[in-house]
C-alpha positions in Angstrom: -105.9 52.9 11.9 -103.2 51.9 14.2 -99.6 52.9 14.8 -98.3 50.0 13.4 -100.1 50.1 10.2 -99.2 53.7 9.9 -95.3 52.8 10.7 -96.3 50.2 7.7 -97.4 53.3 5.2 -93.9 55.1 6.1 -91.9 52.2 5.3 -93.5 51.7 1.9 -92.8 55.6 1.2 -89.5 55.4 2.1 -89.0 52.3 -0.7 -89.4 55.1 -3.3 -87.2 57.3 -1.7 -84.6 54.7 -1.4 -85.0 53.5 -4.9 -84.2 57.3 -5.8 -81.4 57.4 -3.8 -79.9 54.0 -5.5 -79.9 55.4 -8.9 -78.9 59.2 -8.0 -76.2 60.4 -8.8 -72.9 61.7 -5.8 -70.8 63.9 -7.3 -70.1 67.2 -6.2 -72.9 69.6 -4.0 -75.3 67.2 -5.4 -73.7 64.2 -3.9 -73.6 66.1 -1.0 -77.7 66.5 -0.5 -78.1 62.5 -1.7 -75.8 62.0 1.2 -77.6 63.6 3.6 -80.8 62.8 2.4 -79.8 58.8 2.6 -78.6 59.2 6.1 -82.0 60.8 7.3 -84.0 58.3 5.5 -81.4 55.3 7.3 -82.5 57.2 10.8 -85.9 57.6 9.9 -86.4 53.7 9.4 -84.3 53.2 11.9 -86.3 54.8 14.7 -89.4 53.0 12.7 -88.1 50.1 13.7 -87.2 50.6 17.1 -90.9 51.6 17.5 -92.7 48.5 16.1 -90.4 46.7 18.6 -92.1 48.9 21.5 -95.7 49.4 20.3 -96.4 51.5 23.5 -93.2 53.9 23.0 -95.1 54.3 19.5 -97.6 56.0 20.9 -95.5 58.3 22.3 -93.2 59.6 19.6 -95.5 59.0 16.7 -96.6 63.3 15.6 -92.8 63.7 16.2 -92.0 60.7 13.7 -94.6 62.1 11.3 -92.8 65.7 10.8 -89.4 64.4 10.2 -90.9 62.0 8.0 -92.3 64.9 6.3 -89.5 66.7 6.3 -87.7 64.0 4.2 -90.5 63.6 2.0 -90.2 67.5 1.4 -86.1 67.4 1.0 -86.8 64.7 -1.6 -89.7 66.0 -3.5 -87.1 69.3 -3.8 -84.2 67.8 -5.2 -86.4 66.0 -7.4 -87.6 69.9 -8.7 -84.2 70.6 -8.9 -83.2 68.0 -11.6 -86.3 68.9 -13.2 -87.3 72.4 -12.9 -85.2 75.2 -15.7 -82.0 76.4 -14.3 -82.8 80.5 -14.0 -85.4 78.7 -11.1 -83.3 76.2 -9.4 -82.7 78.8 -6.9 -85.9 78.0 -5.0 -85.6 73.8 -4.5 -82.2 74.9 -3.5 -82.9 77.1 -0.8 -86.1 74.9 0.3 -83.2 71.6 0.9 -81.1 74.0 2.5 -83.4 75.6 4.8 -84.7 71.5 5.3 -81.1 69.9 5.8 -80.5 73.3 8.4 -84.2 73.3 10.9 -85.5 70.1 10.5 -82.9 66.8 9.6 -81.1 67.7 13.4 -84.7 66.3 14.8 -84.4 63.5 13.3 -81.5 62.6 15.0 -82.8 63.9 18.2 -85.4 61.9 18.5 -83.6 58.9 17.6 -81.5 59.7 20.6 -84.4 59.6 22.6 -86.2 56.9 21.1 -82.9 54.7 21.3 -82.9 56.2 25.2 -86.6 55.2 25.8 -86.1 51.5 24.0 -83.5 50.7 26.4 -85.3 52.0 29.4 -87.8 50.1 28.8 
């Protein structure tokens, strides 16, 4: 399968995750996590875009672009356990965004540094 068909796949995951976002609700520390959530998905798609502009830069930053698009994924499958899961064990989705939003969202906007870098380079 390609790069660009794979950039594809993301796109259509992020959908879902945007939907979410549309309907969440922003208030308080909750509000806080949508926010952040919504800006990583913006970069993500953001630097998916820039890359089906440059197929052969694609190439290049595509296992980075998969583990922050994991990471997203993971940040939103947790605050969807949050809303869900019993109170007394709301600890754990909590800590998991946390320990998400702290080690792996600043990648994201690494690399689209460097992709944004790369793009207008080449």
């Amino acid at each position: 399968m390609s790069t660009i068909r794979h950039l594809d796949a993301m796109v259509r995951q992020n959908q879902a995750i945007m939907e979410y976002l549309r309907h969440a609700h922003r208030i308080g520390d909750y509000g806080m996590k949508v926010g952040s959530l919504d800006y990583a998905i913006s970069r993500i798609n953001t630097i998916i875009l820039r890359l089906s502009q440059h197929p052969l830069l694609a190439d290049q930053y595509f296992s980075e672009l998969v583990d922050c698009h994991d990471a997203v994924r993971e940040f939103h499958a947790n605050m969807k356990r949050e809303e869900t899961w019993p109170r007394w064990l709301g600890w754990y989705p909590r800590f998991r965004i946390h320990r998400i939003g702290i080690k792996r969202f600043p990648k994201i906007a690494k690399l689209l540094a460097r992709v944004e870098n790369a793009a207008r380079d080449h």
